[in-house]
C-alpha positions as CSV (number, residue, x, y, z in Angstrom):
1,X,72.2,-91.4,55.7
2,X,72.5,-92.7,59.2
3,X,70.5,-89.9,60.7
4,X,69.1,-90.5,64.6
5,X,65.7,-90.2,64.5
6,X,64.5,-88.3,67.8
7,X,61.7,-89.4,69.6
8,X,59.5,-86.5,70.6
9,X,59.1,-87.2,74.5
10,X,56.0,-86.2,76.2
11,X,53.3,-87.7,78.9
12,X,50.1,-88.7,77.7
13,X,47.0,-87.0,79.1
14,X,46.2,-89.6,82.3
15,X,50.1,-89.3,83.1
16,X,50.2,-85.4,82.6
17,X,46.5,-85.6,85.0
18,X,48.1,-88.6,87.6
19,X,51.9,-86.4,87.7
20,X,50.1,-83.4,88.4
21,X,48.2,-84.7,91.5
22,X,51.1,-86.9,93.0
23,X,53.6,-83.6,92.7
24,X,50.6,-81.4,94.2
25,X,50.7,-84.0,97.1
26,X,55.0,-83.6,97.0
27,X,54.6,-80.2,97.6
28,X,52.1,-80.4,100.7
29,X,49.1,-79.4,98.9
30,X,45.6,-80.7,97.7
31,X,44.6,-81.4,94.0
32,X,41.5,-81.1,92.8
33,X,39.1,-83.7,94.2
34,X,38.4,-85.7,91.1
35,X,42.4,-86.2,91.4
36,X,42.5,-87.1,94.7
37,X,39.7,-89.7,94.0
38,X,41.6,-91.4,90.8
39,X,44.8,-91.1,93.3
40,X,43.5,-92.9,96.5
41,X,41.5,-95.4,94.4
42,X,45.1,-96.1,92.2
43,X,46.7,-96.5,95.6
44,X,49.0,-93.8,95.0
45,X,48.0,-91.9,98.2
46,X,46.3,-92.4,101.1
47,X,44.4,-89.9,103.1
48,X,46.1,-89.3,106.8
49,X,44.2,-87.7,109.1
50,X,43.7,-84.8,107.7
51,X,46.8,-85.6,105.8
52,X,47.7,-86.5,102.2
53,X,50.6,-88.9,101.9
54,X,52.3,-90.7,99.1
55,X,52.1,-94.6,99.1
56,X,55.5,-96.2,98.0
57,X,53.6,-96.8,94.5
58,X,52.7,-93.1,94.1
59,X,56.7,-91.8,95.2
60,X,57.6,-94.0,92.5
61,X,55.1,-92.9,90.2
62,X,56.1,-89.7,90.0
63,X,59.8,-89.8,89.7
64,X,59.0,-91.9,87.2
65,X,57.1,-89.4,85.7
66,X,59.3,-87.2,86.6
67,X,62.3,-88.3,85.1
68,X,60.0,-88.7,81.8
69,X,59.7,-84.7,82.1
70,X,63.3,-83.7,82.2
71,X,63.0,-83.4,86.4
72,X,65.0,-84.8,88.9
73,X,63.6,-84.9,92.4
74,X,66.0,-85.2,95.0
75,X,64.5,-84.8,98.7
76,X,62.6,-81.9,98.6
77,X,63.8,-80.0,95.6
78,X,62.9,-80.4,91.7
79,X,65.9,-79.9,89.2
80,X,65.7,-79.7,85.5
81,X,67.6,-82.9,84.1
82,X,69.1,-82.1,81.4
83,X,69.3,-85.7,79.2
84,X,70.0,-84.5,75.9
85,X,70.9,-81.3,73.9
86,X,68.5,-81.2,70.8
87,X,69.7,-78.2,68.6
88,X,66.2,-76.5,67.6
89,X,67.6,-75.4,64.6
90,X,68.5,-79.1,62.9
């Protein structure tokens, strides 16, 4: 009866909102300005010129989040991490 309970894992809805915006800035783009707002205002980026950069806070912020999605971002290029095998039919 020793059975391992698994944890569903998933972000909540600020995280899913703030991981969205920081990898949107990863990538080289713009997120929606309500992000971008929240972002700066969290100190996870600052606006460059014309320019958006990650502050140390917001590059750790999302592999962070990252890592809490099953990705693993190495320089410039998301991997699936694959943690655990959960066997949908158990």
């Amino acid at each position: 009866m020793n059975d391992k309970v698994v944890k569903a894992r998933y972000l909540s809805e600020p995280q899913n909102i703030r991981f969205a915006g920081l990898f949107t800035i990863f990538l080289g783009y713009t997120p929606y300005d309500t992000i971008l707002e929240t972002l700066v205002m969290q100190e996870y980026a600052y606006v460059e010129g014309d320019d958006l950069k990650l502050t140390e806070k917001g590059n750790k912020e999302l592999h962070r989040l990252a890592f809490f999605c099953g990705v693993l971002i190495t320089s410039d290029d998301p991997l699936p991490l694959r943690l655990s095998y959960v066997d949908p039919d158990n």
